[in-house]
C-alpha positions in Angstrom: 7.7 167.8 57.3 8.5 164.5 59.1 10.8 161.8 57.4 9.5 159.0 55.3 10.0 155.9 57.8 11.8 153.2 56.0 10.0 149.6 55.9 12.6 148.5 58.5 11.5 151.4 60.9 7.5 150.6 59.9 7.9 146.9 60.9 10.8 146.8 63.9 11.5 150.2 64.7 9.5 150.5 68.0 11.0 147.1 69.4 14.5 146.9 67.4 15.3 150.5 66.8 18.8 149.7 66.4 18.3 146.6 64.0 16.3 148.8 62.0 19.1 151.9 61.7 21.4 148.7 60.9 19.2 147.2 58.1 18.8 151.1 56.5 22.3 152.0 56.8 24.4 148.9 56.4 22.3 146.6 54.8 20.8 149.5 52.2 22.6 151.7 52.4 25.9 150.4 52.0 25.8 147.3 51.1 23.0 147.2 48.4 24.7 150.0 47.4 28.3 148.5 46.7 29.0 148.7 42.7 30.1 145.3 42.2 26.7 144.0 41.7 23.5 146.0 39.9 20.3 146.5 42.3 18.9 144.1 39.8 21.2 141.2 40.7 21.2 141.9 44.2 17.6 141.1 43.9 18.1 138.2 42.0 20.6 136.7 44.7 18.2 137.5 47.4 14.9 136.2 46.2 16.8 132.9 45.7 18.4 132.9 48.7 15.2 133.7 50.5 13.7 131.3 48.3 16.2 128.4 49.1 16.3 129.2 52.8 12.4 129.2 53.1 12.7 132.4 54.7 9.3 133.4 53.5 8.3 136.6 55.8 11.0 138.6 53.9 10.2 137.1 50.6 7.3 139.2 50.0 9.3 142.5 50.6 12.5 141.5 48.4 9.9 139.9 45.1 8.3 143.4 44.9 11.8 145.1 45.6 13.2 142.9 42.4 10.4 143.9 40.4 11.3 147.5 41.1 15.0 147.0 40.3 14.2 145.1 36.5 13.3 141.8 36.8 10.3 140.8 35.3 7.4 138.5 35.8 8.9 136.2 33.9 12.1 136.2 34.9 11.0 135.7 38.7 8.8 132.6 37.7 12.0 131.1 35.8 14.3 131.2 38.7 11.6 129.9 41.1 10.9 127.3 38.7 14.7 126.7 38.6 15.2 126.7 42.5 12.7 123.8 42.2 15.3 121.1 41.5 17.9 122.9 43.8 15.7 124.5 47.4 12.8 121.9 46.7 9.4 121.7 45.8 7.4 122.8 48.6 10.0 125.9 49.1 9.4 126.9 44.7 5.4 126.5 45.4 5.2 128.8 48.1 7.4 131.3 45.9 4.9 131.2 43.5 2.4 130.9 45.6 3.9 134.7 47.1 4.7 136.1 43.4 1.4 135.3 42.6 -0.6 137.2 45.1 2.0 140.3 44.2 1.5 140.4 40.6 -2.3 140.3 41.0 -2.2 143.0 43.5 -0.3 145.2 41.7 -2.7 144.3 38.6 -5.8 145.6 41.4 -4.1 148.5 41.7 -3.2 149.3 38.7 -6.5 149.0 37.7 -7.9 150.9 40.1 -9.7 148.6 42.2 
Protein backbone atom coordinates (compact mmCIF):
# COMPACT_ATOMS: atom_id res chain seq x y z
CA UNK A 1 0.00 0.00 0.00
CA UNK A 2 1.39 3.42 -1.00
CA UNK A 3 2.46 5.96 1.71
CA UNK A 4 0.14 8.66 2.99
CA UNK A 5 1.70 11.95 1.22
CA UNK A 6 2.23 14.54 3.78
CA UNK A 7 0.56 18.07 3.14
CA UNK A 8 4.06 19.34 2.16
CA UNK A 9 4.47 16.58 -0.57
CA UNK A 10 0.46 17.27 -1.65
CA UNK A 11 1.17 21.03 -2.19
CA UNK A 12 5.13 21.31 -3.27
CA UNK A 13 6.29 17.94 -3.76
CA UNK A 14 6.25 17.87 -7.58
CA UNK A 15 8.14 21.33 -7.97
CA UNK A 16 10.11 21.48 -4.50
CA UNK A 17 10.64 17.84 -3.69
CA UNK A 18 13.47 18.66 -1.50
CA UNK A 19 11.67 21.61 0.44
CA UNK A 20 9.04 19.32 0.99
CA UNK A 21 11.44 16.26 2.60
CA UNK A 22 12.83 19.40 4.60
CA UNK A 23 9.49 20.72 5.89
CA UNK A 24 8.54 16.75 6.93
CA UNK A 25 11.71 15.94 8.46
CA UNK A 26 13.27 19.01 9.95
CA UNK A 27 10.45 21.22 10.37
CA UNK A 28 7.99 18.17 11.69
CA UNK A 29 9.77 15.98 12.42
CA UNK A 30 12.38 17.35 14.44
CA UNK A 31 11.67 20.36 15.33
CA UNK A 32 7.93 20.29 16.23
CA UNK A 33 8.97 17.45 17.86
CA UNK A 34 11.66 18.91 20.30
CA UNK A 35 10.28 18.51 24.08
CA UNK A 36 10.81 21.93 25.21
CA UNK A 37 7.58 23.10 24.03
CA UNK A 38 4.05 21.01 23.82
CA UNK A 39 2.44 20.55 20.18
CA UNK A 40 -0.10 22.79 21.71
CA UNK A 41 2.23 25.83 22.22
CA UNK A 42 4.06 25.33 19.14
CA UNK A 43 0.71 25.99 17.59
CA UNK A 44 0.10 28.83 19.66
CA UNK A 45 3.57 30.47 18.64
CA UNK A 46 2.89 29.81 15.03
CA UNK A 47 -0.57 31.05 14.44
CA UNK A 48 0.60 34.30 15.97
CA UNK A 49 3.52 34.50 14.15
CA UNK A 50 1.70 33.72 11.00
CA UNK A 51 -0.76 36.04 12.23
CA UNK A 52 1.62 38.99 12.93
CA UNK A 53 3.62 38.41 9.78
CA UNK A 54 0.44 38.33 7.49
CA UNK A 55 1.65 35.20 6.19
CA UNK A 56 -1.85 34.18 5.46
CA UNK A 57 -1.45 31.04 2.85
CA UNK A 58 0.00 29.00 5.79
CA UNK A 59 -2.41 30.32 8.23
CA UNK A 60 -5.17 28.16 7.24
CA UNK A 61 -2.99 24.89 7.64
CA UNK A 62 -1.40 25.76 11.16
CA UNK A 63 -5.33 27.20 12.75
CA UNK A 64 -6.67 23.65 11.93
CA UNK A 65 -3.24 22.04 13.06
CA UNK A 66 -3.78 24.05 16.62
CA UNK A 67 -7.18 22.92 16.91
CA UNK A 68 -5.91 19.46 16.57
CA UNK A 69 -3.07 19.96 19.13
CA UNK A 70 -5.76 21.64 22.13
CA UNK A 71 -6.47 24.92 21.52
CA UNK A 72 -9.96 25.73 21.36
CA UNK A 73 -12.25 28.03 19.52
CA UNK A 74 -12.06 30.31 22.05
CA UNK A 75 -8.70 30.40 22.77
CA UNK A 76 -7.77 31.03 18.97
CA UNK A 77 -10.36 34.08 18.88
CA UNK A 78 -8.59 35.46 22.16
CA UNK A 79 -5.12 35.64 20.83
CA UNK A 80 -6.29 36.96 17.49
CA UNK A 81 -8.18 39.44 19.31
CA UNK A 82 -5.02 40.10 21.25
CA UNK A 83 -2.59 40.29 18.19
CA UNK A 84 -5.07 43.15 17.29
CA UNK A 85 -3.25 45.86 19.36
CA UNK A 86 0.25 44.22 18.53
CA UNK A 87 0.16 42.75 14.31
CA UNK A 88 -2.69 45.29 13.54
CA UNK A 89 -6.09 45.37 12.59
CA UNK A 90 -6.40 44.40 9.09
CA UNK A 91 -3.81 41.36 9.83
CA UNK A 92 -6.46 40.11 13.31
CA UNK A 93 -9.60 40.50 10.78
CA UNK A 94 -8.35 38.36 8.16
CA UNK A 95 -7.48 35.82 11.12
CA UNK A 96 -10.77 35.74 11.96
CA UNK A 97 -11.94 36.06 8.89
CA UNK A 98 -9.74 32.38 8.23
CA UNK A 99 -10.81 30.87 11.76
CA UNK A 100 -14.15 31.52 10.81
CA UNK A 101 -14.52 29.80 7.49
CA UNK A 102 -12.64 26.64 9.48
CA UNK A 103 -14.88 26.32 12.37
CA UNK A 104 -17.99 26.38 10.10
CA UNK A 105 -16.49 23.83 7.87
CA UNK A 106 -15.68 21.57 10.35
CA UNK A 107 -19.30 22.25 11.83
CA UNK A 108 -20.53 21.05 7.77
CA UNK A 109 -18.81 18.25 8.28
CA UNK A 110 -19.52 17.30 11.29
CA UNK A 111 -22.91 17.47 10.44
CA UNK A 112 -22.79 15.72 7.66
CA UNK A 113 -23.36 18.04 5.03
Amino acid sequence: MAEKQSAAQKAIGDIAPKLADLTDQVLFGDIWERPGLSPRDRSLITVTALIALYRTDQLGFHLKLAMENGLSEDELVEAITHLAFYAGWPNAMGAAGQLKSIVESAARNADGN
